[in-house]
N, CA, C and O atoms as CSV, one atom per row, in Angstrom:
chain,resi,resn,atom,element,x,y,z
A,1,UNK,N,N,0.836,-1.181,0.000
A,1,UNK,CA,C,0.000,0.000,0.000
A,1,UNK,C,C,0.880,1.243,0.000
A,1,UNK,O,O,1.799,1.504,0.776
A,2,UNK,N,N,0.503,1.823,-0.833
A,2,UNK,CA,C,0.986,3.153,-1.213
A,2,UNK,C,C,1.346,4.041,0.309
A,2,UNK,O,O,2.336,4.529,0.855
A,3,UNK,N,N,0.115,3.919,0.531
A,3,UNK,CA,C,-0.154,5.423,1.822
A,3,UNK,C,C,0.912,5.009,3.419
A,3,UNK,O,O,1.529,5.759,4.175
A,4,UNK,N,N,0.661,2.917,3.415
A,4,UNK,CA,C,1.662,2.454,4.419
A,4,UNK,C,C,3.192,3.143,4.210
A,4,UNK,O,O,3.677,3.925,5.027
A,5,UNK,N,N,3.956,2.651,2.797
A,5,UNK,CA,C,4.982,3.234,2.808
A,5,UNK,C,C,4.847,4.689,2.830
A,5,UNK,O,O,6.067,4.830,2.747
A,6,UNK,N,N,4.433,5.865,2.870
A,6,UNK,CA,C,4.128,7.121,3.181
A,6,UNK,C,C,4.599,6.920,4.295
A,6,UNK,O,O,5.782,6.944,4.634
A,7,UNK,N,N,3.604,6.698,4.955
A,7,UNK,CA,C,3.873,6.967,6.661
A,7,UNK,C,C,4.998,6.249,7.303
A,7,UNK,O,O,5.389,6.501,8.443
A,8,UNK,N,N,5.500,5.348,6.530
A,8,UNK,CA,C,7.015,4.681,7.387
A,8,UNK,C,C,8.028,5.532,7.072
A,8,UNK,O,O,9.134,5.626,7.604
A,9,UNK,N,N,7.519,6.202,6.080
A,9,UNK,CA,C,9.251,6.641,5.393
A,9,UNK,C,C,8.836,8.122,6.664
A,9,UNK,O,O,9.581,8.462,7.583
A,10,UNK,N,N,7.666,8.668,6.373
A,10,UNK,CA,C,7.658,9.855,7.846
A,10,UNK,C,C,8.051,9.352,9.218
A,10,UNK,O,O,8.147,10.112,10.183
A,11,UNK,N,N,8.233,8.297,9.267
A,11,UNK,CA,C,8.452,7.814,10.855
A,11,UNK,C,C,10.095,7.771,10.600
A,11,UNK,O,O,10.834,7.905,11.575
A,12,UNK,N,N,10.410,7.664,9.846
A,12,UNK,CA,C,11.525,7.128,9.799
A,12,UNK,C,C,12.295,8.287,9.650
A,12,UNK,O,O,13.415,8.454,10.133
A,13,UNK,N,N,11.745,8.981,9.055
A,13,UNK,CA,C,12.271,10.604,8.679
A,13,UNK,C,C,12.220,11.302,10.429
A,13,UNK,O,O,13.298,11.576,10.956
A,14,UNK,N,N,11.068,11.508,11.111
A,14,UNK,CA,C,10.584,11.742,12.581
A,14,UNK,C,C,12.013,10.936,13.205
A,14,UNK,O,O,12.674,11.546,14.045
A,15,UNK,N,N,12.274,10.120,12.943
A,15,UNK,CA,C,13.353,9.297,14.243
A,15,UNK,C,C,14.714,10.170,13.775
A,15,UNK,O,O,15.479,10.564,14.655
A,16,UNK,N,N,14.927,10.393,12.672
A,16,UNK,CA,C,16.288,10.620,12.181
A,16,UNK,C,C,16.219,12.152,12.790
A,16,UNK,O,O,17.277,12.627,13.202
A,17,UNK,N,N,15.171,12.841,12.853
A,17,UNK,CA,C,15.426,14.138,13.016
A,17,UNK,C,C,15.395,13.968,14.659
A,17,UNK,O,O,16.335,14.428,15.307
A,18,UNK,N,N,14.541,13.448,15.179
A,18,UNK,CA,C,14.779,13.186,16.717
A,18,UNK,C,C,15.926,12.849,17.463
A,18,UNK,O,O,16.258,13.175,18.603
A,19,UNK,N,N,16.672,11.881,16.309
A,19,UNK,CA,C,17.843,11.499,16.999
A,19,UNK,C,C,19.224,12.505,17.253
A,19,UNK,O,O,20.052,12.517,18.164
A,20,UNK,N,N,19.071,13.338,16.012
A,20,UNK,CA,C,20.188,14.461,15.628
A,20,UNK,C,C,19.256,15.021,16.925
A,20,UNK,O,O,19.582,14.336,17.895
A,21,UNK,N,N,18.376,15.858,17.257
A,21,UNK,CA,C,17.674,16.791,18.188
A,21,UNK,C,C,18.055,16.288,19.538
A,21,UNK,O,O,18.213,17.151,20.402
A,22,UNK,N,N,18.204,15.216,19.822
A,22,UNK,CA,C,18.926,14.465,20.986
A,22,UNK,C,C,20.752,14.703,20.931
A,22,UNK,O,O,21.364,14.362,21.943
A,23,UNK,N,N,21.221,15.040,20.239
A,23,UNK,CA,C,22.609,15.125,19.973
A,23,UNK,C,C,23.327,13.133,19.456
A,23,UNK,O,O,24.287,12.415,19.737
A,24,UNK,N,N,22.437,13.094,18.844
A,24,UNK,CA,C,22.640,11.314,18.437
A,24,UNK,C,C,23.070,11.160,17.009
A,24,UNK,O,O,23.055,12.072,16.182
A,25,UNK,N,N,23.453,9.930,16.793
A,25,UNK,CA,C,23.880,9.826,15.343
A,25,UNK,C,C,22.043,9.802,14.430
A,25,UNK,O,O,20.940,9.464,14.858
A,26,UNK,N,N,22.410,10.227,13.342
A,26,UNK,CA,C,21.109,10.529,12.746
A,26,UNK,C,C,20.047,8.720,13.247
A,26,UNK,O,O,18.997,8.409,13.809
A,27,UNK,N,N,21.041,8.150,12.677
A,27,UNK,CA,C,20.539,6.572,12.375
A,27,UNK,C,C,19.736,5.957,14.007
A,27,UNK,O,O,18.734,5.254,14.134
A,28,UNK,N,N,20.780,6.644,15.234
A,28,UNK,CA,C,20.232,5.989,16.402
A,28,UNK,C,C,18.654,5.144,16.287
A,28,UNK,O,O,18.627,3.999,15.835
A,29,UNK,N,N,17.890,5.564,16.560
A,29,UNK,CA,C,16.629,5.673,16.845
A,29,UNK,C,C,16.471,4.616,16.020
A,29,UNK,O,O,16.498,3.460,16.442
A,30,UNK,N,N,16.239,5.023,14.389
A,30,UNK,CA,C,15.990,3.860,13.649
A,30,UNK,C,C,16.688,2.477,13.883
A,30,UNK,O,O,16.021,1.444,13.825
A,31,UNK,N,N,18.127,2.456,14.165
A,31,UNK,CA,C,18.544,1.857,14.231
A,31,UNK,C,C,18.135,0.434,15.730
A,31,UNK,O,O,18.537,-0.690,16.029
A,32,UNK,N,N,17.520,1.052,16.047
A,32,UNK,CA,C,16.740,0.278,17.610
A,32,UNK,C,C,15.655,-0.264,17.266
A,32,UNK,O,O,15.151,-1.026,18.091
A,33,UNK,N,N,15.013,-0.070,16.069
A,33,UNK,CA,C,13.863,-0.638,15.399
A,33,UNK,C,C,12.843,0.455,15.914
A,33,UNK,O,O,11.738,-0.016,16.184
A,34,UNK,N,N,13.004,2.042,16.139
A,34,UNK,CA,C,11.694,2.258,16.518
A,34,UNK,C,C,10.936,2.609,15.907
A,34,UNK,O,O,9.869,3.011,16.372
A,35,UNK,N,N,11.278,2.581,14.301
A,35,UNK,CA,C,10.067,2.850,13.290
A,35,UNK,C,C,9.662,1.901,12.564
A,35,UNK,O,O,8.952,2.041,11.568
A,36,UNK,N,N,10.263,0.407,13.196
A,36,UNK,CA,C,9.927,-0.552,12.237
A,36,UNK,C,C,7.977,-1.041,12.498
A,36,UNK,O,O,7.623,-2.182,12.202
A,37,UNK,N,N,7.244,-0.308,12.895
A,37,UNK,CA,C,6.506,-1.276,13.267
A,37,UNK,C,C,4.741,0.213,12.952
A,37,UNK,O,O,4.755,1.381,13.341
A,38,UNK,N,N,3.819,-0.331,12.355
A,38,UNK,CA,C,3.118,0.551,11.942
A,38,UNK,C,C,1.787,0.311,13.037
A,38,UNK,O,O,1.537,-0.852,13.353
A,39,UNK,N,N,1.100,1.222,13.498
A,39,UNK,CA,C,0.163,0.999,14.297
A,39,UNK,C,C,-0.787,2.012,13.827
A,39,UNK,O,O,-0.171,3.065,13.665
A,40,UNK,N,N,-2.242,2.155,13.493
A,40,UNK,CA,C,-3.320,2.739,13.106
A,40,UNK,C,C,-4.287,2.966,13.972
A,40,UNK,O,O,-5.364,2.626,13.481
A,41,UNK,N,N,-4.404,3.445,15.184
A,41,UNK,CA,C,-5.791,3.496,16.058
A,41,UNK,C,C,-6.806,4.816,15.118
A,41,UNK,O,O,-6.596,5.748,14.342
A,42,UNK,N,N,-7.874,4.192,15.749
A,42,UNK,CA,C,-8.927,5.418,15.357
A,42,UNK,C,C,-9.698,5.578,16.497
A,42,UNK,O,O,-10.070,4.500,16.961
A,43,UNK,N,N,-10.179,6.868,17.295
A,43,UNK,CA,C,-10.630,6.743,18.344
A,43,UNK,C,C,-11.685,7.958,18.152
A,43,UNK,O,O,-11.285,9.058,17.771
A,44,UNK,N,N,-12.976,7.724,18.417
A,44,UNK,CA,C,-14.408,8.466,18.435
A,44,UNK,C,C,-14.562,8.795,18.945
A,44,UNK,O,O,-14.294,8.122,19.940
A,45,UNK,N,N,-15.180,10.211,19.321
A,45,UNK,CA,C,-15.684,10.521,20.184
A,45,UNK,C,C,-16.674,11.958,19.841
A,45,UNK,O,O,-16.427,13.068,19.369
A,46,UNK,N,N,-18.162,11.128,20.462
A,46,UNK,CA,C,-19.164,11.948,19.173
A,46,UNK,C,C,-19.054,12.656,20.584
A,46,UNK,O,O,-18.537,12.349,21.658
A,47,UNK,N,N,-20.085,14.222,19.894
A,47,UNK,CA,C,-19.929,15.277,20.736
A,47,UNK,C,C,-20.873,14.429,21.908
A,47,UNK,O,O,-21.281,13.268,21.880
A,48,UNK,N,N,-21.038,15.460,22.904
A,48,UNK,CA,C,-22.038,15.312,24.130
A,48,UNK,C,C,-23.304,16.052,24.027
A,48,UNK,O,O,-23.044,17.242,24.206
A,49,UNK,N,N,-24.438,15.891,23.839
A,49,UNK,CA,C,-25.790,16.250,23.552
A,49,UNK,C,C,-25.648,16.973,24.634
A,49,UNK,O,O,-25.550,18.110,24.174
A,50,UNK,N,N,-25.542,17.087,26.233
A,50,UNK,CA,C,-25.727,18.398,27.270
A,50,UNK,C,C,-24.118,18.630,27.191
A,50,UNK,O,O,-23.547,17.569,27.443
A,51,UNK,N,N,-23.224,19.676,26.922
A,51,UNK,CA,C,-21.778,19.669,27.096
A,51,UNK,C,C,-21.547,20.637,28.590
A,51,UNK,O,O,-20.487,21.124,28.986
A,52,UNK,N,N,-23.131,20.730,29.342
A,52,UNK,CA,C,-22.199,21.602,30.295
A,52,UNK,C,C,-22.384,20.127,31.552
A,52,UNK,O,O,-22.084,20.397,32.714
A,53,UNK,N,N,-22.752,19.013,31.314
A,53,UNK,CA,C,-22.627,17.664,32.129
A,53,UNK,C,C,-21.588,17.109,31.593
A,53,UNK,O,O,-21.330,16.028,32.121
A,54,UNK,N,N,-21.165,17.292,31.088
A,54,UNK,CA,C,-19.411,16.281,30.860
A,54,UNK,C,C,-18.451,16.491,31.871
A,54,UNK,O,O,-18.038,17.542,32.362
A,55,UNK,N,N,-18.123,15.143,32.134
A,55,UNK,CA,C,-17.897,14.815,33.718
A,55,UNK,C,C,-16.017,14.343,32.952
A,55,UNK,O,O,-15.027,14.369,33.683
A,56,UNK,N,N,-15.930,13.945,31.360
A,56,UNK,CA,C,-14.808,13.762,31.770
A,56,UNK,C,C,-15.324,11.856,30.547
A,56,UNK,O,O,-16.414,11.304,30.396
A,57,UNK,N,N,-13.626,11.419,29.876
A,57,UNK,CA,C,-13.701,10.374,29.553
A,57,UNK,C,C,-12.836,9.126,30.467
A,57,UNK,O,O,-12.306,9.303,31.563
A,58,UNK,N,N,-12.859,8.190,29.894
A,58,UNK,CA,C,-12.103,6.814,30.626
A,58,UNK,C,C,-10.272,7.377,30.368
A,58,UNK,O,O,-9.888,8.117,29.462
A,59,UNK,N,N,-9.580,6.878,31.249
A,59,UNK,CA,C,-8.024,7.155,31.036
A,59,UNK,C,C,-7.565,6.287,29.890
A,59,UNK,O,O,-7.649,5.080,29.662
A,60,UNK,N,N,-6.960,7.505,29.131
A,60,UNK,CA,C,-6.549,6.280,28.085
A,60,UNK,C,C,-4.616,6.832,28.204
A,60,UNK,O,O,-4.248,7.977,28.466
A,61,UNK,N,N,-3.692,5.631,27.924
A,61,UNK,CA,C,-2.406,5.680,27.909
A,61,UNK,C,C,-1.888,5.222,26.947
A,61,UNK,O,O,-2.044,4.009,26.806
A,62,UNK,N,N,-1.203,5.837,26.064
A,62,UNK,CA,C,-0.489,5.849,25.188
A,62,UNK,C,C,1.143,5.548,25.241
A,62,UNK,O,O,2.052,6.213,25.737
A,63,UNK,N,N,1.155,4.207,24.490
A,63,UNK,CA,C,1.908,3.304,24.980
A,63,UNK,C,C,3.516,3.485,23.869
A,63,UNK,O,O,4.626,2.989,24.061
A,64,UNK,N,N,3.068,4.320,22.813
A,64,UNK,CA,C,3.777,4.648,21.357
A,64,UNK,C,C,4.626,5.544,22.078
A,64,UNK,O,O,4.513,6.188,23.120
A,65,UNK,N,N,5.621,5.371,21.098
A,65,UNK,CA,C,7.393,6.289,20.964
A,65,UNK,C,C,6.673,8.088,20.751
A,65,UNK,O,O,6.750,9.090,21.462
A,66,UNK,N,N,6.094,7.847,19.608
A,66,UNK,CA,C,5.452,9.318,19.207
A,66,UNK,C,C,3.996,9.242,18.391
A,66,UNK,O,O,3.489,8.256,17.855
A,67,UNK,N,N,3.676,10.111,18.445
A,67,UNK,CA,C,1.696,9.874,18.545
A,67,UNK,C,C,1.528,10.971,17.534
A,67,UNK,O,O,1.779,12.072,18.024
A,68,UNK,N,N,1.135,11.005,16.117
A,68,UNK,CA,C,0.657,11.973,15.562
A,68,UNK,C,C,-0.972,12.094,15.558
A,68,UNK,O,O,-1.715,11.288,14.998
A,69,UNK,N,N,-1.360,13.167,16.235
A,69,UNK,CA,C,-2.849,13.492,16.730
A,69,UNK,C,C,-3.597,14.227,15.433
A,69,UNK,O,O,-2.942,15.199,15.055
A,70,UNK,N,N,-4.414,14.072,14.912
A,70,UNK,CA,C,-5.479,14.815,13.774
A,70,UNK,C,C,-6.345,15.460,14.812
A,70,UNK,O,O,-7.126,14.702,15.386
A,71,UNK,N,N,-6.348,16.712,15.152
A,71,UNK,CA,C,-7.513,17.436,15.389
A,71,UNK,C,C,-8.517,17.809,15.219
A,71,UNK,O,O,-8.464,18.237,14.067
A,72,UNK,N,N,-10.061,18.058,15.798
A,72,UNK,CA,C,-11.144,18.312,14.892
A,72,UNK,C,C,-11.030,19.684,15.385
A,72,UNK,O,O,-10.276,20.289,16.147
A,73,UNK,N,N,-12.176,19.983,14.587
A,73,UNK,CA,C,-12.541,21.602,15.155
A,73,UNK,C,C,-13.493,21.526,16.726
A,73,UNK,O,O,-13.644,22.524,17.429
A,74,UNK,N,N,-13.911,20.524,16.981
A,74,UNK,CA,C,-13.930,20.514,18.526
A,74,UNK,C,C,-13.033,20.910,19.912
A,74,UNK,O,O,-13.218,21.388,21.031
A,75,UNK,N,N,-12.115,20.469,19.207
A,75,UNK,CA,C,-11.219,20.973,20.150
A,75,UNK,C,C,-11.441,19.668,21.384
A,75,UNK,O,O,-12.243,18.738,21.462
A,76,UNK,N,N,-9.889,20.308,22.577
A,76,UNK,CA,C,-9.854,19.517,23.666
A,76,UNK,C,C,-9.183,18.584,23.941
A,76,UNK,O,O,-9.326,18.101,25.064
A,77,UNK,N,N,-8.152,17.961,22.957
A,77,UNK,CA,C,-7.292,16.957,22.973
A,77,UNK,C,C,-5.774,17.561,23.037
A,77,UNK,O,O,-4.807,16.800,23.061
C-alpha cells in the first residue's frame, strides 16, 4: 500500500530528526527498530448532547514512541 509506505518513510524521517535533536547519530533511533513497526488506532468521540454535564472520559495511555494526533474543530485533545 501506497499510503503504508508514506507513513514509514515519515516515521523514519521523525526518528532521524529526533535522533540528531537528541545530539545522536542521525541513524540511532531507527537503528533500535523504533520505526519498524506501523500501528493505526482510530478513536471516536461523538460530541455530548448536554456539554455543560461532561464529567470527563475513561483514562486512556499511550503506549507509542510518538503519537501523531489529527484534530477536529472541537477541540480539547
Amino acid at each position: 500500500m501506497d499510503y503504508s509506505k508514506q507513513v514509514l518513510t515519515l516515521g523514519f524521517t521523525l526518528f532521524e530528526l529526533l535522533s540528531q535533536a537528541l545530539g545522536l547519530n542521525p541513524s540511532y533511533l531507527n537503528d533500535l527498530g523504533c520505526a519498524n513497526l506501523l500501528l493505526l488506532m482510530g478513536h471516536y468521540y461523538p460530541p455530548c448532547p448536554q456539554p455543560k454535564l461532561i464529567m470527563g472520559t475513561t483514562n486512556y495511555k499511550d503506549s507509542n514512541i510518538i503519537t501523531i494526533l489529527l484534530q477536529d474543530q472541537m477541540g480539547g485533545l
